[in-house]
N, CA, C and O atoms as a Tinker XYZ file with bonds, in Angstrom:
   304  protein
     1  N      9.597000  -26.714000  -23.637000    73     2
     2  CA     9.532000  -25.638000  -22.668000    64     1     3
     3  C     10.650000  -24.644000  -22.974000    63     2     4     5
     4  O     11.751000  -24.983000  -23.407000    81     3
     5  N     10.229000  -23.223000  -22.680000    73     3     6
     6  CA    11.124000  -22.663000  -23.132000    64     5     7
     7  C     11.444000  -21.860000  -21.678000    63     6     8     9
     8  O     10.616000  -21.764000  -20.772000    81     7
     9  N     12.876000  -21.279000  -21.637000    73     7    10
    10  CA    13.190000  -20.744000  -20.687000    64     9    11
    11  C     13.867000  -19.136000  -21.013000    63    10    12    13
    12  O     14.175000  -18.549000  -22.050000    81    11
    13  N     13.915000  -18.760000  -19.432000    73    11    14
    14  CA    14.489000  -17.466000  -19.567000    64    13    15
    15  C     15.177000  -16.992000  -18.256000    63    14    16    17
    16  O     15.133000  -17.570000  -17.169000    81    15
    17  N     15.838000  -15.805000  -18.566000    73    15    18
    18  CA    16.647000  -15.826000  -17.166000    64    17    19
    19  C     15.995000  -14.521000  -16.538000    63    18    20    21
    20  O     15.347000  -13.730000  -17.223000    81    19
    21  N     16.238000  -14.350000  -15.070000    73    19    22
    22  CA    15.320000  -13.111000  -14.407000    64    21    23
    23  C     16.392000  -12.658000  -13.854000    63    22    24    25
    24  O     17.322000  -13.450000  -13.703000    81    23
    25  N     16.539000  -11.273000  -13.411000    73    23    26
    26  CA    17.956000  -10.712000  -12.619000    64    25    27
    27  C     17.011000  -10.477000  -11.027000    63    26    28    29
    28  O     15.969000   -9.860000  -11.247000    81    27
    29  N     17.178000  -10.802000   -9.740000    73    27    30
    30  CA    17.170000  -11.132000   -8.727000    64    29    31
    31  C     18.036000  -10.468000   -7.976000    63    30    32    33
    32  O     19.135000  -10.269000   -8.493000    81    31
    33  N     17.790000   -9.927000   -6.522000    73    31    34
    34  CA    18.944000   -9.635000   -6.242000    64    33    35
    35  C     19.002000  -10.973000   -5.168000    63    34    36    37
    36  O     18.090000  -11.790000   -5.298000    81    35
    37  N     19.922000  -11.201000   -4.231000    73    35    38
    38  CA    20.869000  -12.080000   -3.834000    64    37    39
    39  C     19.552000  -12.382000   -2.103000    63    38    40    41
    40  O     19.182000  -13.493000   -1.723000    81    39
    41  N     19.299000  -11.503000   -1.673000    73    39    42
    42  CA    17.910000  -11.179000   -0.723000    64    41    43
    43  C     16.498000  -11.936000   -1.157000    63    42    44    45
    44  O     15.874000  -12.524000   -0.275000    81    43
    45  N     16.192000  -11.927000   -1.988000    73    43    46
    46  CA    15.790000  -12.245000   -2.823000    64    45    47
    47  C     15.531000  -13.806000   -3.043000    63    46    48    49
    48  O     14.709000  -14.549000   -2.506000    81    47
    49  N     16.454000  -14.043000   -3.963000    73    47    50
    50  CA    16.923000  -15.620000   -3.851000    64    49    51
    51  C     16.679000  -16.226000   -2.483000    63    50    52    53
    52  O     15.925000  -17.168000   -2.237000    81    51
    53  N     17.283000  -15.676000   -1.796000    73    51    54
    54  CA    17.578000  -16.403000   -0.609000    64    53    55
    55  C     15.885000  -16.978000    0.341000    63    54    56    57
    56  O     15.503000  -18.002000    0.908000    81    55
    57  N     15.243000  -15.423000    0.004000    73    55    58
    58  CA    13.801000  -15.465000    0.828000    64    57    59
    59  C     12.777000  -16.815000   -0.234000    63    58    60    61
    60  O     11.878000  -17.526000    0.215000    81    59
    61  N     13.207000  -16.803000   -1.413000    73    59    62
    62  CA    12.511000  -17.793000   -2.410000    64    61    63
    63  C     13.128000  -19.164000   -2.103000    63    62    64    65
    64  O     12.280000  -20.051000   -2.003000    81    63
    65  N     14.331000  -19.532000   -1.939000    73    63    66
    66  CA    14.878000  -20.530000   -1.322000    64    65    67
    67  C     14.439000  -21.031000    0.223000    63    66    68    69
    68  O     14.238000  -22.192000    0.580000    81    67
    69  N     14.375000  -20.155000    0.802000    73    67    70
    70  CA    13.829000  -20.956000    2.331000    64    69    71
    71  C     12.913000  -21.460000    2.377000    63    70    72    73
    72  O     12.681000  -22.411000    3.123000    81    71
    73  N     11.952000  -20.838000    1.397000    73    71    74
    74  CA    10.755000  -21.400000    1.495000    64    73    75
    75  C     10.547000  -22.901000    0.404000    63    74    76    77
    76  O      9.462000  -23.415000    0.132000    81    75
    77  N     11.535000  -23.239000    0.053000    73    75    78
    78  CA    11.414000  -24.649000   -0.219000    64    77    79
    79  C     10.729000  -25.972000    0.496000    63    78    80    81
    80  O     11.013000  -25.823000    1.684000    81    79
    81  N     10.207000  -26.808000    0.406000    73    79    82
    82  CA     9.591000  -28.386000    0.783000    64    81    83
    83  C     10.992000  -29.160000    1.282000    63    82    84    85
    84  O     11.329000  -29.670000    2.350000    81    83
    85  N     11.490000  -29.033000    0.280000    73    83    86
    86  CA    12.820000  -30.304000    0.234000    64    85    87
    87  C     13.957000  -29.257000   -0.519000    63    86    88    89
    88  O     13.856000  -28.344000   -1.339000    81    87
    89  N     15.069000  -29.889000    0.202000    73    87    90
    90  CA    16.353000  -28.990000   -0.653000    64    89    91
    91  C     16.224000  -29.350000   -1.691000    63    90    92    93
    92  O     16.673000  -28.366000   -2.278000    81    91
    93  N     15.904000  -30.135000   -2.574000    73    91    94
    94  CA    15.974000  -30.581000   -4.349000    64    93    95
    95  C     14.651000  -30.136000   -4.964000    63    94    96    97
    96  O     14.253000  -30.675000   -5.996000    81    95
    97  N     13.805000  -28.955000   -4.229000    73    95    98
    98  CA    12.737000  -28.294000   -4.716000    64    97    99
    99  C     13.302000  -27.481000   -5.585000    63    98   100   101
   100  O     14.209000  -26.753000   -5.179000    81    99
   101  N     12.736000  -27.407000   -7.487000    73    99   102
   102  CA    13.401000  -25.959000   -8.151000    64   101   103
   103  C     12.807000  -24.580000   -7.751000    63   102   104   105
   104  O     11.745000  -24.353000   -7.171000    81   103
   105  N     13.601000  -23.851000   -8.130000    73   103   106
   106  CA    12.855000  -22.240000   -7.679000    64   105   107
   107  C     11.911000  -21.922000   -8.495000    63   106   108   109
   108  O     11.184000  -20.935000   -8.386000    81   107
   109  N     11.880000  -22.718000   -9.325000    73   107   110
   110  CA    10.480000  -22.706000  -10.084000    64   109   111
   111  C      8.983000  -23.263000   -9.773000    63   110   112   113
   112  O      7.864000  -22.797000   -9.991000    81   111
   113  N      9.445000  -24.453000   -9.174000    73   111   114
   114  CA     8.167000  -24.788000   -8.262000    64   113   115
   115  C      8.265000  -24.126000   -7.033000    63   114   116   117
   116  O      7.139000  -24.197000   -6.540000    81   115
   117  N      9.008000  -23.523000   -6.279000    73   115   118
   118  CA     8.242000  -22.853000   -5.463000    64   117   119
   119  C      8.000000  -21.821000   -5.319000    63   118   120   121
   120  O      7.702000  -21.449000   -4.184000    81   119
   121  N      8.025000  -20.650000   -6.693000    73   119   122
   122  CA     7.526000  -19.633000   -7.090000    64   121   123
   123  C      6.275000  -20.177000   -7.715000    63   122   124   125
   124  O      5.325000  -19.413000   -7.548000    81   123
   125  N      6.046000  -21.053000   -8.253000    73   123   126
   126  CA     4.711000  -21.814000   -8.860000    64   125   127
   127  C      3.825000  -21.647000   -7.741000    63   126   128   129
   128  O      3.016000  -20.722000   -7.670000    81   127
   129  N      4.019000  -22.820000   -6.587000    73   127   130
   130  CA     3.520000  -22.857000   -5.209000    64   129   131
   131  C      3.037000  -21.725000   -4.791000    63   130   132   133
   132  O      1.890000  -21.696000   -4.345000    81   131
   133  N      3.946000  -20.394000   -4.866000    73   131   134
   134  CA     4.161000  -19.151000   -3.882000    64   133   135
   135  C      2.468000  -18.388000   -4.704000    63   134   136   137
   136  O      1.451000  -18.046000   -4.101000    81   135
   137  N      2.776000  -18.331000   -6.397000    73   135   138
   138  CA     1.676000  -17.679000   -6.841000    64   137   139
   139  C      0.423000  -18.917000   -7.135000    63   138   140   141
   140  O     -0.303000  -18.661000   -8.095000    81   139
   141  N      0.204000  -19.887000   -6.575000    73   139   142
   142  CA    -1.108000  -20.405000   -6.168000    64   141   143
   143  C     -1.451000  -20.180000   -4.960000    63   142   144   145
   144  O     -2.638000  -20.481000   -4.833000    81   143
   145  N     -0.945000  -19.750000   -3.872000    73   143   146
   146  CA    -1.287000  -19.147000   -2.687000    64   145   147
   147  C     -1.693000  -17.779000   -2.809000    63   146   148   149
   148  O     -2.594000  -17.322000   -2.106000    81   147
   149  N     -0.988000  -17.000000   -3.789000    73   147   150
   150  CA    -1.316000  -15.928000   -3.287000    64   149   151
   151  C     -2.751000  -15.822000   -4.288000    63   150   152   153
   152  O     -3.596000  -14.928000   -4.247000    81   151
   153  N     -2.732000  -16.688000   -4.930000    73   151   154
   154  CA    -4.269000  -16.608000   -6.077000    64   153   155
   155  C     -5.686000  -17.258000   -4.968000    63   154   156   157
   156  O     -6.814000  -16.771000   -5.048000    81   155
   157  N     -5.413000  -18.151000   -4.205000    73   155   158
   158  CA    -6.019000  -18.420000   -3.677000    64   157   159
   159  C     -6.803000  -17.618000   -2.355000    63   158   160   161
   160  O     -7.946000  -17.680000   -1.900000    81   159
   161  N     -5.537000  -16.814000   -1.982000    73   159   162
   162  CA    -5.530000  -15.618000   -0.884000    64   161   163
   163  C     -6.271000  -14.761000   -1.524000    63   162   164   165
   164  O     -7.010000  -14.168000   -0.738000    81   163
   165  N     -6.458000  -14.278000   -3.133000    73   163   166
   166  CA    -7.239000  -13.173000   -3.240000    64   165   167
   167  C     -8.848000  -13.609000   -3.652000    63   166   168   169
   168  O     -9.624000  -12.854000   -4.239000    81   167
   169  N     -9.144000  -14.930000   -3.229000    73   167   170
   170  CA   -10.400000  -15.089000   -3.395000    64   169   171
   171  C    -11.191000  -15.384000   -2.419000    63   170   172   173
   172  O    -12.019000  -16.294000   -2.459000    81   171
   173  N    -10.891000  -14.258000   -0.995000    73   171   174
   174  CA   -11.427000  -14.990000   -0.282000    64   173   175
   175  C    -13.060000  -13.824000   -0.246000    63   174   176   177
   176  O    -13.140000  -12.630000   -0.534000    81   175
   177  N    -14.152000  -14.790000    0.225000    73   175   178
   178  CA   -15.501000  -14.056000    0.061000    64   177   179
   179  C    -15.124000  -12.790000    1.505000    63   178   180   181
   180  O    -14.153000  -12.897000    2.255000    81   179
   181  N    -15.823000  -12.049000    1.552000    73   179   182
   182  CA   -16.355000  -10.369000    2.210000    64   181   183
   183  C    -15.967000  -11.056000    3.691000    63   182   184   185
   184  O    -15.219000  -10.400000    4.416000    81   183
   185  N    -16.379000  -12.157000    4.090000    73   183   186
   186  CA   -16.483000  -12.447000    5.754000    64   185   187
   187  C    -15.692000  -13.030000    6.104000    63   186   188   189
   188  O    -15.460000  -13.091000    7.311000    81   187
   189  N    -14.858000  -13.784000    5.071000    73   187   190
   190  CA   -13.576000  -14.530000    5.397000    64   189   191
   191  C    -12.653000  -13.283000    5.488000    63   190   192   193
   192  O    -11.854000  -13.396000    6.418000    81   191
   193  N    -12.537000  -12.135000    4.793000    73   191   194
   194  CA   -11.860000  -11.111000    4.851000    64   193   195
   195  C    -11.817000  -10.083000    6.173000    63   194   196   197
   196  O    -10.862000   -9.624000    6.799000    81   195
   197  N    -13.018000   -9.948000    6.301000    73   195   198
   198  CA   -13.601000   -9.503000    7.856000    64   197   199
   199  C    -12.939000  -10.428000    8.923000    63   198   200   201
   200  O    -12.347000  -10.115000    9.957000    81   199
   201  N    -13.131000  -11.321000    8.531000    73   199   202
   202  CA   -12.527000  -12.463000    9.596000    64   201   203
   203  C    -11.151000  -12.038000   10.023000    63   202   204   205
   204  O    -10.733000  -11.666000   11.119000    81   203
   205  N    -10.453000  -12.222000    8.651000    73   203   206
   206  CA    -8.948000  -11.844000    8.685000    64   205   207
   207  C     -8.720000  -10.131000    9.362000    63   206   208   209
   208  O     -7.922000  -10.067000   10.298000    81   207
   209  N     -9.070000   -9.434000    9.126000    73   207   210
   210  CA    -9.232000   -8.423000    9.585000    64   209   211
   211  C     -9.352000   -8.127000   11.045000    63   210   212   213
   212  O     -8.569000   -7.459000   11.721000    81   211
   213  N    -10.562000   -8.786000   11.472000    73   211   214
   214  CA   -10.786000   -8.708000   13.372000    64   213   215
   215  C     -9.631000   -9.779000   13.661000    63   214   216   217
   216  O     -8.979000   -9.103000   14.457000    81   215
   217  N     -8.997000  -10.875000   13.567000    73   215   218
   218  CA    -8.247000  -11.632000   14.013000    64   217   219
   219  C     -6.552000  -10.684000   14.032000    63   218   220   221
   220  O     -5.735000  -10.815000   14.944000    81   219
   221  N     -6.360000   -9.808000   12.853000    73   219   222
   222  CA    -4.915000   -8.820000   12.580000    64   221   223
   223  C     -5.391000   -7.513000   13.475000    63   222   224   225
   224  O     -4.398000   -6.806000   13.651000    81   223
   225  N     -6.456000   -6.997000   14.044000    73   223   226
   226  CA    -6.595000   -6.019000   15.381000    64   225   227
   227  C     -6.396000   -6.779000   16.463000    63   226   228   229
   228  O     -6.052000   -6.062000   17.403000    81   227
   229  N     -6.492000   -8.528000   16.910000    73   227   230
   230  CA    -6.403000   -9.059000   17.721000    64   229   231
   231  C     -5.098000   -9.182000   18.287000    63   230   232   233
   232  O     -4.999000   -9.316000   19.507000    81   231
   233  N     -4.001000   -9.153000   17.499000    73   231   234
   234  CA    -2.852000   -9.695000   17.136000    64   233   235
   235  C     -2.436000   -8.550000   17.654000    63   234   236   237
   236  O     -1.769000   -8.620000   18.687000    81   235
   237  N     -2.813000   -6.832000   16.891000    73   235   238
   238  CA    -2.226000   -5.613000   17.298000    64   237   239
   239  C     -2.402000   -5.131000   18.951000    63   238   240   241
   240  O     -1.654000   -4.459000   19.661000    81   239
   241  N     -3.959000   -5.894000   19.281000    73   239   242
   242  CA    -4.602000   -5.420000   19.925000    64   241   243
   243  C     -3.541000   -6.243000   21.691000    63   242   244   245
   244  O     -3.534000   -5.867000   22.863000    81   243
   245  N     -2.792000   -7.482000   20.937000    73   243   246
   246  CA    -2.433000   -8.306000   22.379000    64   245   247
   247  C     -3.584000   -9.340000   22.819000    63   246   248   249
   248  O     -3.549000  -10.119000   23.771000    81   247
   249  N     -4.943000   -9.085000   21.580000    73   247   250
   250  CA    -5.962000  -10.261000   22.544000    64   249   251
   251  C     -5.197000  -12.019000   21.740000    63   250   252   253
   252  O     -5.612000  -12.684000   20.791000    81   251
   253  N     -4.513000  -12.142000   22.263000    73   251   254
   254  CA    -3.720000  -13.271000   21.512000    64   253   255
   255  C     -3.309000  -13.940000   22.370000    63   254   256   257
   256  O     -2.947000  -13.278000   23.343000    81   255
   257  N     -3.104000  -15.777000   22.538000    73   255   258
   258  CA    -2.453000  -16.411000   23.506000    64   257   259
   259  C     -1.668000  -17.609000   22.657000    63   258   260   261
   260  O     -2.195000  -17.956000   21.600000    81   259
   261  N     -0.500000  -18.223000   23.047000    73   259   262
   262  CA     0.087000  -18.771000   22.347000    64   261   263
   263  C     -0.866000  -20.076000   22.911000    63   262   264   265
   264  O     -1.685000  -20.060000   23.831000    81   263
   265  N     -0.374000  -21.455000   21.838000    73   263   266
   266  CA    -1.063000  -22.789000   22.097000    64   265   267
   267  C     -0.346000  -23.186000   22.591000    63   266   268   269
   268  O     -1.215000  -23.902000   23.088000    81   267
   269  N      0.854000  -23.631000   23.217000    73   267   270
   270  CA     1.126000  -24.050000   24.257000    64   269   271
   271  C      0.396000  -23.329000   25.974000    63   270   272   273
   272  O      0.499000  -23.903000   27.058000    81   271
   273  N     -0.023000  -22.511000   25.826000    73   271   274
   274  CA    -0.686000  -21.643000   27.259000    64   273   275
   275  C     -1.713000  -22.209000   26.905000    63   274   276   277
   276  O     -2.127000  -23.140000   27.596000    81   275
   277  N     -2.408000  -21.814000   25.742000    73   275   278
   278  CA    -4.294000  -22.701000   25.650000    64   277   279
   279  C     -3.698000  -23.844000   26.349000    63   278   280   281
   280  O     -3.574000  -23.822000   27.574000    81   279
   281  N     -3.235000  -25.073000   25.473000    73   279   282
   282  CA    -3.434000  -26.328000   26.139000    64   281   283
   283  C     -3.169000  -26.603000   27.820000    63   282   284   285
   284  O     -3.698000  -27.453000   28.536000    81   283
   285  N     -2.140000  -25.547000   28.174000    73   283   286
   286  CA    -2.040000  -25.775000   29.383000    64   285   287
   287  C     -3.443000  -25.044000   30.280000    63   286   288   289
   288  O     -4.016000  -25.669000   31.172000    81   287
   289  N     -3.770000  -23.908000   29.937000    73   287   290
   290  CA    -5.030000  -23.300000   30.465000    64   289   291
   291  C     -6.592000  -24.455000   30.215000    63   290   292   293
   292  O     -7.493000  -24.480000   31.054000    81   291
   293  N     -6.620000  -25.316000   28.922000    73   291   294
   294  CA    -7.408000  -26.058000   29.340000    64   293   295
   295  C     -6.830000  -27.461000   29.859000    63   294   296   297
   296  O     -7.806000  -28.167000   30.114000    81   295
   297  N     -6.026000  -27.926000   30.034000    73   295   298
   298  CA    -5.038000  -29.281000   31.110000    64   297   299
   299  C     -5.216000  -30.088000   29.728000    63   298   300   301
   300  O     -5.617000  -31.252000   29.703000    81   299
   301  N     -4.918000  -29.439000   28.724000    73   299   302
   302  CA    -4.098000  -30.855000   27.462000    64   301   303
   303  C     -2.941000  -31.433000   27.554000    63   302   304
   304  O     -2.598000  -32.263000   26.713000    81   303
């Protein structure tokens, strides 16, 4: 394997670091991780997208309730 170095700024690092599993995760696997999500995110079909779409006007819109209120609104 061969390696190389990337210049980063310090913001940066930090936002790639939080998003670690376990503190002994490398920043390499979870930039690995980060771009299989986002590969997976761009395949989603026309209605899953629509989906996403009416659910992010919902969000703007306030039609939104947290799950602790659901469960209490239905007595979970």
């Amino acid at each position: 394997m061969t390696a190389t170095t990337i210049r980063i700024n310090t913001e940066t690092k930090a936002l790639i670091s939080d998003r670690k599993n376990h503190p002994r995760e490398s920043l390499e696997d979870v930039i690995k991780r980060m771009i299989a999500v986002y590969d997976a995110d761009r395949h989603l079909n026309d209605d899953e997208l629509k989906a996403v779409e009416r659910g992010m006007q919902d969000v703007r819109a306030g039609r939104t309730i947290f799950g602790a209120d659901l469960r209490k609104k239905l007595g979970l």
